[in-house]
N, C-alpha and C positions, 0 to 999 in steps of 0.2 A: 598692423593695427596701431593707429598712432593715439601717444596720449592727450589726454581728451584735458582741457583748463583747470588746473585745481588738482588733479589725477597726482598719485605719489605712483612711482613703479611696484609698488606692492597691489593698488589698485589695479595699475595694468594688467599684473600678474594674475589676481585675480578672474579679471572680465575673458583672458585669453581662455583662461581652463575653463570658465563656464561657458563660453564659445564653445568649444568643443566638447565639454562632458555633460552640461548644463540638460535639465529637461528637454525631451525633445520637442515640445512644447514650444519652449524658449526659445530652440535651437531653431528651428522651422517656423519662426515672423516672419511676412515676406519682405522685405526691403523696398521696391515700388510696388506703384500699384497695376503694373501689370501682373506681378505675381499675387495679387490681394484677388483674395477667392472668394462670390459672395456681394453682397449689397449693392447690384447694379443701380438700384433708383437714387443710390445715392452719388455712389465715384464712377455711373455709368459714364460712357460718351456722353461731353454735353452737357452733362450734370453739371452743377453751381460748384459743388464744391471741387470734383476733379477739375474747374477752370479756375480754383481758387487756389489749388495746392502747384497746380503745372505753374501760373503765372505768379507764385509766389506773392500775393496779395491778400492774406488771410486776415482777417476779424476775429473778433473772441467766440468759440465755439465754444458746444457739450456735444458729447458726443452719449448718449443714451441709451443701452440695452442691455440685454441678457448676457449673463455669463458668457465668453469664449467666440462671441459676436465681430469680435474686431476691433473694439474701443481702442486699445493701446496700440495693439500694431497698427492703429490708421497715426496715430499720435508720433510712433517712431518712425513709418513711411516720410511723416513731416518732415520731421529732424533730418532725415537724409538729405530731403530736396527744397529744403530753404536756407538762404543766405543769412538768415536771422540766427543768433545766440539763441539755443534751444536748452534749457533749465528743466529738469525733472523732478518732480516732491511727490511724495505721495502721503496721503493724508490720514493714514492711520500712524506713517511712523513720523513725520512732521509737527511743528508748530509754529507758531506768531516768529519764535526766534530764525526761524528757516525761511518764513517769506518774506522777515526784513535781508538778512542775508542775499535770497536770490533777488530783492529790487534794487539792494547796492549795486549786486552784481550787473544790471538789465540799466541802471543810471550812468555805470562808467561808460558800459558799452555805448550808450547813447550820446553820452559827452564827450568820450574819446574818442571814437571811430568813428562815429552817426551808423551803428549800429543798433535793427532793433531786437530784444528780444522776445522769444518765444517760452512762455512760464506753464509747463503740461504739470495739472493735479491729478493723478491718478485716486480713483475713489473719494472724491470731490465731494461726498455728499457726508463723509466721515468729517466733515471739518465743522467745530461747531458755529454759532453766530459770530464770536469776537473775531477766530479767524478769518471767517471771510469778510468780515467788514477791514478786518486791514486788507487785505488785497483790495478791497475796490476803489479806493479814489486810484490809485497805481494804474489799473486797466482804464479807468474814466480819461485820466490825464494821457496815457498813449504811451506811458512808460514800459510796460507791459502788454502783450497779446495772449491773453487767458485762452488754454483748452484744458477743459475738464471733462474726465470719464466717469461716468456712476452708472451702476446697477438700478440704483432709486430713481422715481420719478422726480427729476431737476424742479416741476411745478410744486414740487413739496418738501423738497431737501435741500432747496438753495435760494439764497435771500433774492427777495424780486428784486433789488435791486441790481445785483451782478447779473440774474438772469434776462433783466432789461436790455442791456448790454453785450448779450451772448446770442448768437445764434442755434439753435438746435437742432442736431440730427439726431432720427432715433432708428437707430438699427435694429434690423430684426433678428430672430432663429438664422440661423447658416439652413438650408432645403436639402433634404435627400444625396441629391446629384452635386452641391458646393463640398459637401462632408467627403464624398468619393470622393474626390478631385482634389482634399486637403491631402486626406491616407496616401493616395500616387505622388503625388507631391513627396511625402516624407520618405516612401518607399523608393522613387527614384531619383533624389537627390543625391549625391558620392558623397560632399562637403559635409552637409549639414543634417542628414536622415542617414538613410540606409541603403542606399544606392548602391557601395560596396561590399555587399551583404546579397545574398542569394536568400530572397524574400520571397513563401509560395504562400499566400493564402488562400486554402480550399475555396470551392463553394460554399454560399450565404455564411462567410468569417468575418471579411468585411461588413457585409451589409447587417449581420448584428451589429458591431459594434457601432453602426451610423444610426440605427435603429434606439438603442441605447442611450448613446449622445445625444438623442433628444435635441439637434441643432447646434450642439456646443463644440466647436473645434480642440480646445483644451482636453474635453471629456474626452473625447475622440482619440486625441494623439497620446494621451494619459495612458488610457486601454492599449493601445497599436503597441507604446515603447514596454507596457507590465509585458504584455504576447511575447514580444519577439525577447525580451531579456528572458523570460521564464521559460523559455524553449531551448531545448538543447538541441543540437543539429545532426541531421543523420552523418552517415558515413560518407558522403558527398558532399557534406558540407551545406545541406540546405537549410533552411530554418522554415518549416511547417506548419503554420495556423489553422488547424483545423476547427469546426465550428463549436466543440468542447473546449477547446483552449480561448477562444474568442469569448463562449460567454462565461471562464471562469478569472477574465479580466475585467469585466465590469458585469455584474451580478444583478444590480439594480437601479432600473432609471433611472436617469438624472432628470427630476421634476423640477423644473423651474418654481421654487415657491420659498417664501422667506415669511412667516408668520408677523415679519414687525415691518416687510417693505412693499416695496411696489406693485408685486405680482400677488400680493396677498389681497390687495387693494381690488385691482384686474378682475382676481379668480371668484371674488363673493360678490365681484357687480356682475362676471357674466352670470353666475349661477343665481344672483337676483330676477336678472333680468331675464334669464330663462325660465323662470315660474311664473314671472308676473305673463311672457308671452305665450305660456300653456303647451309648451317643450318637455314634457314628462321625461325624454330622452335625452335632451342637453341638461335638465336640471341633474338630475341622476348622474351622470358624466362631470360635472362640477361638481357636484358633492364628493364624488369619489375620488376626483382629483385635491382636495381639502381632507379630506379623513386620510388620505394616500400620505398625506405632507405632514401628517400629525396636526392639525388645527383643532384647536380645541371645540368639541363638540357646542359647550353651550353657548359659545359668539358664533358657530350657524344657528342654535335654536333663536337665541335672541332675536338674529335677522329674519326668520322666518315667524317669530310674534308680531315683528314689525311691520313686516307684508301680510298678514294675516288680517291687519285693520286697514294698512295703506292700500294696497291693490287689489283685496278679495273683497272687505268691509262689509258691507250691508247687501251685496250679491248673497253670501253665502254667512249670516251672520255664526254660525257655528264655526267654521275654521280658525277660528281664534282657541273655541274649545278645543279642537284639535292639537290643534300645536301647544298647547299649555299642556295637556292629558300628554303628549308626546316628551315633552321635557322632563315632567315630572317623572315621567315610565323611566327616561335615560338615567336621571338622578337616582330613581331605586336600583336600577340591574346590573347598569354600567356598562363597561367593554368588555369582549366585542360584543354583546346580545342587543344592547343599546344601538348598536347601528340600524337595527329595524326601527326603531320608536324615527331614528332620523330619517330613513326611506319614505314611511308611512306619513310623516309629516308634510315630507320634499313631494311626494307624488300626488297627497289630498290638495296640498294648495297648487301642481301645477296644473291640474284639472279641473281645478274648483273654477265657478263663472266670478270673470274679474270686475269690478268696480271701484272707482277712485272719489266716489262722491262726497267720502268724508272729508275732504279737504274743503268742504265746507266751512267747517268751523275756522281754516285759515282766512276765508273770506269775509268770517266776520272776523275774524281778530282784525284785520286790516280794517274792516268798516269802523269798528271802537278805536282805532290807532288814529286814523284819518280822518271820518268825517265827525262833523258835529254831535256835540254827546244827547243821546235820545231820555228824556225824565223819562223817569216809571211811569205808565199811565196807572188814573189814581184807583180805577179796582184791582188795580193788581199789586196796589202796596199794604204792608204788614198793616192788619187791623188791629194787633193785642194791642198795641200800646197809643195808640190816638186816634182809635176809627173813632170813637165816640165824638172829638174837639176836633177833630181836622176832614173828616169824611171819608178818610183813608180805606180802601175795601170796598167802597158802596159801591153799589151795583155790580160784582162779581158775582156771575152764572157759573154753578159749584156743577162739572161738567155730569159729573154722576147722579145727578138729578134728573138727566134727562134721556131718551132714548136711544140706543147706544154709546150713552156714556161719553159725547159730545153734544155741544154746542157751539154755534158760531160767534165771536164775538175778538176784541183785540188784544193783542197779546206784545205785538212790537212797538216801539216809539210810534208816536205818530207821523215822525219826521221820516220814517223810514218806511211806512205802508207801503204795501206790493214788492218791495225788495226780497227778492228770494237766495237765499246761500246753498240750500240744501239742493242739489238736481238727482234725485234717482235714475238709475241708470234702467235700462228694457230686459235686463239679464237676472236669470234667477231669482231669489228671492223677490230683490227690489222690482221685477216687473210685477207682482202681484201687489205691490204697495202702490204703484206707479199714480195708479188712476186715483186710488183714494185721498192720496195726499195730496194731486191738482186738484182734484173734486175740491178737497176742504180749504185750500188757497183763496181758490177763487169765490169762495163762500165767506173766509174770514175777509178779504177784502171789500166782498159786495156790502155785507156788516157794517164795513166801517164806515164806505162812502156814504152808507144811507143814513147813519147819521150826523156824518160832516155835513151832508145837502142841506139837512134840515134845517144848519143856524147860517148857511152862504146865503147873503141877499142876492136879489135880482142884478146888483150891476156887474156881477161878477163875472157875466158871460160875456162882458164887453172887456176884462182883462185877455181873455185867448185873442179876440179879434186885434187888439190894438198891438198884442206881445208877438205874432205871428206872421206879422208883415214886417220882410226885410226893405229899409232903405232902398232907394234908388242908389246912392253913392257907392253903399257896402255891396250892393248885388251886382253891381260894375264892378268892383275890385274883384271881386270872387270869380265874375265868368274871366275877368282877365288872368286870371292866373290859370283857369281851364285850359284857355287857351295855348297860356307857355309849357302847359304839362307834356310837349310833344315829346318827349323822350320817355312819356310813360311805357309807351307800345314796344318799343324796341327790347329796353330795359327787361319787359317780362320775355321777349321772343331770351332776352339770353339766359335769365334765370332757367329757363326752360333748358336749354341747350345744355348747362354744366348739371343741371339734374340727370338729364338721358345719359350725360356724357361720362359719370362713376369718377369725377376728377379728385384725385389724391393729392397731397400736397408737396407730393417730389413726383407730381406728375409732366414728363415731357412735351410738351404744348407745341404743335404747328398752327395758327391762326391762318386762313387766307382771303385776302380782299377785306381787311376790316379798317375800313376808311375812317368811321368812327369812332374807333377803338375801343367800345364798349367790351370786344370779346378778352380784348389781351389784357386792359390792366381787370378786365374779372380775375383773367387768368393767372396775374400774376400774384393776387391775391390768394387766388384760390391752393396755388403751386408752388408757395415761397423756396422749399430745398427744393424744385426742379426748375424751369427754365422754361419762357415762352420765344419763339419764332416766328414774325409775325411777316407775312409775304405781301405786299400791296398790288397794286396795278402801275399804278405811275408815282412819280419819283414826289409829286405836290404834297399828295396823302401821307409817304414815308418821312416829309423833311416836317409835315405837322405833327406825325407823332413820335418822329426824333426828338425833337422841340419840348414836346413834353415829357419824354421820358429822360431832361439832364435836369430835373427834380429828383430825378432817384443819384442811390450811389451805385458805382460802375457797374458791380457784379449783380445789383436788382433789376437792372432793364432789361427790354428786350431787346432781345436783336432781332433789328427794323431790318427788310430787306425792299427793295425795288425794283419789279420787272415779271418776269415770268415765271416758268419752272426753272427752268436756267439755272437761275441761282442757286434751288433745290439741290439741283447737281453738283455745284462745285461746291455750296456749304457742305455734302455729304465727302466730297473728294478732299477738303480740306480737315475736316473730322472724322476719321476713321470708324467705324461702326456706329453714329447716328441714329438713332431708330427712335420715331415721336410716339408717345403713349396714347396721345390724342389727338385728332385734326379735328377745329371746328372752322366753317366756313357760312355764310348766309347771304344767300341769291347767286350762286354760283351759275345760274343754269345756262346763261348768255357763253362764257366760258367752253360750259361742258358742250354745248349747242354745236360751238365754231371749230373744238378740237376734239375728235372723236376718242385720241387717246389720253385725253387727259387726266380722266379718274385712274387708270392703268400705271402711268407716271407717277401720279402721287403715291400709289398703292406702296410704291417702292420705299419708302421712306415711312413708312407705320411699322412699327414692331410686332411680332410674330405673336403678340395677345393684345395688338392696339384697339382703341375704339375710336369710333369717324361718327360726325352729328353735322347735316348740314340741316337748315332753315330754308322752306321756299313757303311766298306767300300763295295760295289762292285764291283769288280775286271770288271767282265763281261763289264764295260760301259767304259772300262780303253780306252785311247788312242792307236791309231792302229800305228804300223812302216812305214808300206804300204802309207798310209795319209802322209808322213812327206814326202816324194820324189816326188821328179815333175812325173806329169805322160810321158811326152814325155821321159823319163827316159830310159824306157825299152819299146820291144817290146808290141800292145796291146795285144796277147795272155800270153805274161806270165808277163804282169800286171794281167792280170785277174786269173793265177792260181796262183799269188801271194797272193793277195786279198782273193779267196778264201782258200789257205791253212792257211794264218794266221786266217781268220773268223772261220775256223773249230777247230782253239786250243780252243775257245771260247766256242767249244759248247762240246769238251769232257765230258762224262761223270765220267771220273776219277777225272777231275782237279775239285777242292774244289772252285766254283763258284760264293756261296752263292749269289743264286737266290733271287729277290724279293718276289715273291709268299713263297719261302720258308720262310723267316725271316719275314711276316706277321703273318703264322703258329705261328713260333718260339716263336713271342712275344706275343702272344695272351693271354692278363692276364684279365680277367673281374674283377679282386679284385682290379686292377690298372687305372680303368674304359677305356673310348673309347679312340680309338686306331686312329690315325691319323699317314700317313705314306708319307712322302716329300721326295723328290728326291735334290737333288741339287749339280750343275756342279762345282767342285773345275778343279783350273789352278795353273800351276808354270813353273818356266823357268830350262830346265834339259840341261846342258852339255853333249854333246853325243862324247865319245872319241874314236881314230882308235881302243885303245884296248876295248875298248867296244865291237865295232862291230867283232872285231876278236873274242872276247867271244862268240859273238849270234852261231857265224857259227864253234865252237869246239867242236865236238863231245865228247860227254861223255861217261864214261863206267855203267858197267851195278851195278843197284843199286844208282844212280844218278837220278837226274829231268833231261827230255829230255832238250837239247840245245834247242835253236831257229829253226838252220837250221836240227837238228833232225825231228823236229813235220812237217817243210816244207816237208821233205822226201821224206814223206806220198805220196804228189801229185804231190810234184816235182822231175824232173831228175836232176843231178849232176852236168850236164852243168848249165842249167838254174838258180840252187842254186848258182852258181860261177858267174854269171851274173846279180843276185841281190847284191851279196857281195858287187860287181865292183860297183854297184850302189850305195851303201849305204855308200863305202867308200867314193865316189865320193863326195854325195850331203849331209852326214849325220854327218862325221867322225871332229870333231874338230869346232863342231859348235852350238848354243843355240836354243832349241824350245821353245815354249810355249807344255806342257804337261796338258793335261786334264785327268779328273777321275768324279767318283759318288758317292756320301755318300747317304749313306740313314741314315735319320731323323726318329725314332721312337718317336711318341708322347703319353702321357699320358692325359687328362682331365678326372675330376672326376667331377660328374655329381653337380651342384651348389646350 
């Protein structure tokens, strides 16, 4: 063990004996990351940051999660495997004096050697504002490469400024089977665990304790090192865990929860949002994980007063009473009897009928913020003190003068008539109000117009005509930009695609054939801690969107590939266990068409819980010309052999159709597992020009796709085809539709 810069031999001395006597804990960090158990989406194959740590090319990180997660041992794996000066602080026992210190430190190295250093804060989120504002001009200027580890959520415990500058991973729980695999680990280690030690743990010994750890490795190895020291050894020398000695090592869960941090934050927005979603049995489960943690009972009542008018409101105007009657009961009884009043609360609102309509009044507050300020109208202002000299009052209808205790008349600015804030929702209560409040709407507004009409002169109906005609220039701008809108269409085929597709954002991305590159840089948006792969056809498409991806910096791009599967193969031979979270593809079927094993091939390279989303168009469900014309257009009989000639180009058996039933065939890969198959209606607005329609109706010569009015032909006579022209120039030629089509959605799940 050699000494480390700065080290006196008492430190040395030191670090030896907690090498070997130190928690086993401490003792068992793994040193690479092959021995790092746990957080695939992050240090998986392939992953951003395992090519950031291997290639020694790292950026300022956080590393963010739960107790026992891995934060520091990914921090020390660093240290082992980079060239760089690695500096350790930790920010409960730190201050300003110790990060001027370590930038001296990180300045000579940089000036003497051109060496850069690596500055790890442990508990990052302990440092208050001054602290970390002297670290960041340091990290800005490149004097420093910041990682920091916290518990807390970094979006709230660290100045945006540094976390500008940082990239974030957020590590999860350690699962069931990571936790196993830590305990072997420690159990069969000789160095560093207990390897030379004769270790038996009975049946379900371990698996409490994994149980218990709740995810946390610490917790975990905590419990394993109390067992085995607190056991005395038979006459054999063995050391015995049985499942009374396992659970008299850790007693009581280890609950993730911190009343002043991040998981406190977590656990009362799920248990929000499992009431507002009508989850009687997750809200229940989050309460009790909060009463479990000690959380102070009246900041849930509170939160549940607040949802009481936020989410339930005027559905169920009483559950406000509820939850007030439920607090006040906790306030008289206390603990633990009080935990009904909080049951009773948690269970009337997750079943009460939900409604959000009182965020009305937010819409007026924005209306009074923003738009122009509305006067009183004058019967609705104060009469005591100048109706007599000013008119103030006149003519207010005192509502309980008349039968049922309304009347119609105006009540809003005038500026603001028909503007509605208030929308009742069709659930509970508010359905029974539903009708009578639009009833009286539309009555206080009839009210009003009718006496606006009365003082509006007659020329006023030549302000709609004259206001309602667009230019000729500006209605040429506007279809012009219709026009350029062509990337509307696509754009929604891929929003679509990463909805089907469940994309995370350390998700592993294969792209194939995206000449466009709409799907990768979605993807790379969508996937910042994971990695897009994007495969082309020919080398033109990879060198354009090489081209644009040396915009990004090294470790943001994709890796462009050019060619076949091929590549698949040897990027997998070159990356040892490989596996993509995702393949999206779009018009594959030419492909799938020419090589029978193609879906099979790819299959190989999806991970054993991947999901697969390609896109095919359907022509067949395209929008009809027939449909865009009024029908009083044309006569009813040759609307009808209209309709039916154009319905029959649909069903050619020549024209390449790609039927549903067919591309179910098509796709049918069991190595890609079940097969889910969605339809969905795309729309866009198409400029239909004279020369268009003079196109549909020009015959072509032979060796050509038939025209439009060719395929008509068929079933129409010559007149009649010259009769539709007339039509379609009439109601079609120089004008905007909305244009419909059908993507079909091919889906992948593999079995979980």
């Amino acid at each position: 063990m050699k000494t480390q810069e700065g080290e006196s031999l008492f430190d040395l001395s030191r670090r030896k004996f907690l090498a070997q006597n130190g928690p086993l804990a401490d003792r068992m960090r793994p040193r690479n990351l092959d021995d790092f158990v746990g957080q695939e989406r992050i240090v998986g194959p392939g992953r951003l940051l395992r090519r950031a740590i291997g290639a020694d090319q790292l950026s300022s990180l956080i590393f963010y999660g739960p107790p026992g997660s891995g934060k520091t041992t990914l921090a020390r794996i660093i240290a082992n495997t980079t060239k760089a000066n690695f500096i350790t602080l930790n920010a409960v026992l730190s201050g300003v004096k110790d990060i001027r210190n370590a930038i001296d430190r990180a300045k000579d190295g940089l000036g003497g050697y051109n060496t850069r250093t690596i500055l790890f804060i442990d508990e990052v989120h302990r440092f208050n504002k001054v602290q970390q504002d002297a670290l960041l001009p340091h990290v800005e200027n490149g004097t420093v490469i910041f990682i920091g580890a916290t518990t807390e959520n970094p979006y709230f415990e660290v100045n945006k400024a540094l976390l500008s500058r940082s990239r974030i991973f957020e590590l999860a729980c350690l699962t069931d089977d990571d936790l196993l695999r830590v305990a072997d680990q420690a159990l069969k280690d000789p160095e560093r665990g207990y390897g030379g030690q004769i270790i038996l743990p009975q049946e379900g010994a371990l698996e409490h304790l994994v149980e218990m750890a709740n995810g946390d490795a610490r917790a975990l190895l905590n419990a394993l090192e109390l067992a085995v020291q607190t056991t005395e050894p038979d006459d054999e020398g063995r050391i015995i865990i049985d499942r009374q000695v396992a659970e008299e090592s850790i007693q009581k869960k280890a609950v993730l929860y911190d009343k002043d941090g991040d998981a406190h934050y977590d656990v009362i927005s799920a248990f929000i949002k499992s009431v507002r979603g009508s989850d009687p049995d997750a809200a229940l489960y989050w309460l009790a994980k909060m009463v479990y943690a000690g959380e102070d009972p009246r900041f849930i009542f509170r939160r549940m007063l607040i949802l009481a008018s936020e989410d339930v409101g005027m559905a169920d105007p009483h559950a406000l009473q509820v939850v007030m009657s439920a607090a006040q009961t906790f306030d008289y009884v206390g603990l633990p009897e009080g935990r009904f009043a909080l049951a009773h609360a948690c269970v009337y609102l997750a079943t009460a009928p939900k409604s959000n309509s009182l965020f009305a009044f937010f819409s007026a507050l924005e209306s009074v913020a923003k738009e122009k300020d509305g006067e009183v109208p004058n019967h609705l202002k104060d009469a005591a003190r100048d109706g007599d000299d000013l008119g103030h009052g006149k003519n207010y209808l005192y509502p309980h003068a008349y039968r049922d205790h309304w009347v119609a008349q105006q009540y809003l600015p005038s500026t603001l008539q028909g503007r509605t804030f208030y929308q009742p929702s069709s659930i509970g209560y508010e359905k029974d109000i539903k009708d009578q409040v639009d009833r009286k709407r539309e009555e206080q507004l009839a009210s009003f117009l009718e006496q606006r009409n009365a003082v509006v002169n007659e020329q006023n109906d030549q302000f709609f005509a004259d206001h309602l005609r667009v230019p000729t220039r500006t209605r040429n701008q506007w279809l012009k930009r219709t026009l350029e809108n062509s990337g509307k269409r696509l754009g929604e085929i891929r929003d679509v695609m990463f909805r089907l597709s469940g994309c995370q954002n350390d998700s592993l991305i294969l792209v194939l054939d995206d000449s466009t590159g709409l799907l990768t840089w979605e993807g790379l948006r969508r996937a910042p801690l994971g990695g897009v792969y994007s495969l082309l056809g020919d080398q033109e498409a990879a060198r354009i969107l090489e081209a644009q991806a040396q915009n990004l910096d090294v470790l943001e791009r994709p890796h462009i590939m050019a060619g076949g599967l091929a590549n698949l193969a040897e990027l997998a031979a070159h990356e040892k266990g490989l596996a993509f979270d995702l393949l999206l593809a779009r018009g594959m079927r030419a492909e799938i068409e020419t090589d029978n094993d193609y879906l099979s091939t790819v299959a190989q390279y999806i991970s054993s819980k991947g999901r697969v989303v390609f896109a095919e168009v359907l022509p067949r469900w395209n929008q009809r010309l027939y449909e865009l014309i009024p029908r009083e257009s044309l006569e009813h009989d040759i609307l009808q052999v209209l309709t039916d000639a154009e319905e029959a180009i649909y069903q050619e058996s020549a024209m390449d159709w790609c039927e549903e039933e067919y591309l179910e065939k098509l796709y049918s890969c069991p190595a890609l597992g079940s097969l889910e198959f969605v339809r969905e209606t795309t729309s866009s607005e198409i400029y239909i020009s004279r020369n268009d329609v003079e196109n549909w109706f020009t015959s072509r010569g032979k060796g050509q796709k038939k025209s439009y009015s060719q395929h008509l032909a068929q079933q129409m006579s010559e007149h009649d085809i010259g009769l539709v022209k007339k039509a379609f120039i009439t109601h079609l030629a120089d004008r905007v539709f909305k244009w419909s089509g059908m993507i079909a959605y091919i889906l992948f799940t593999r079995k979980r």
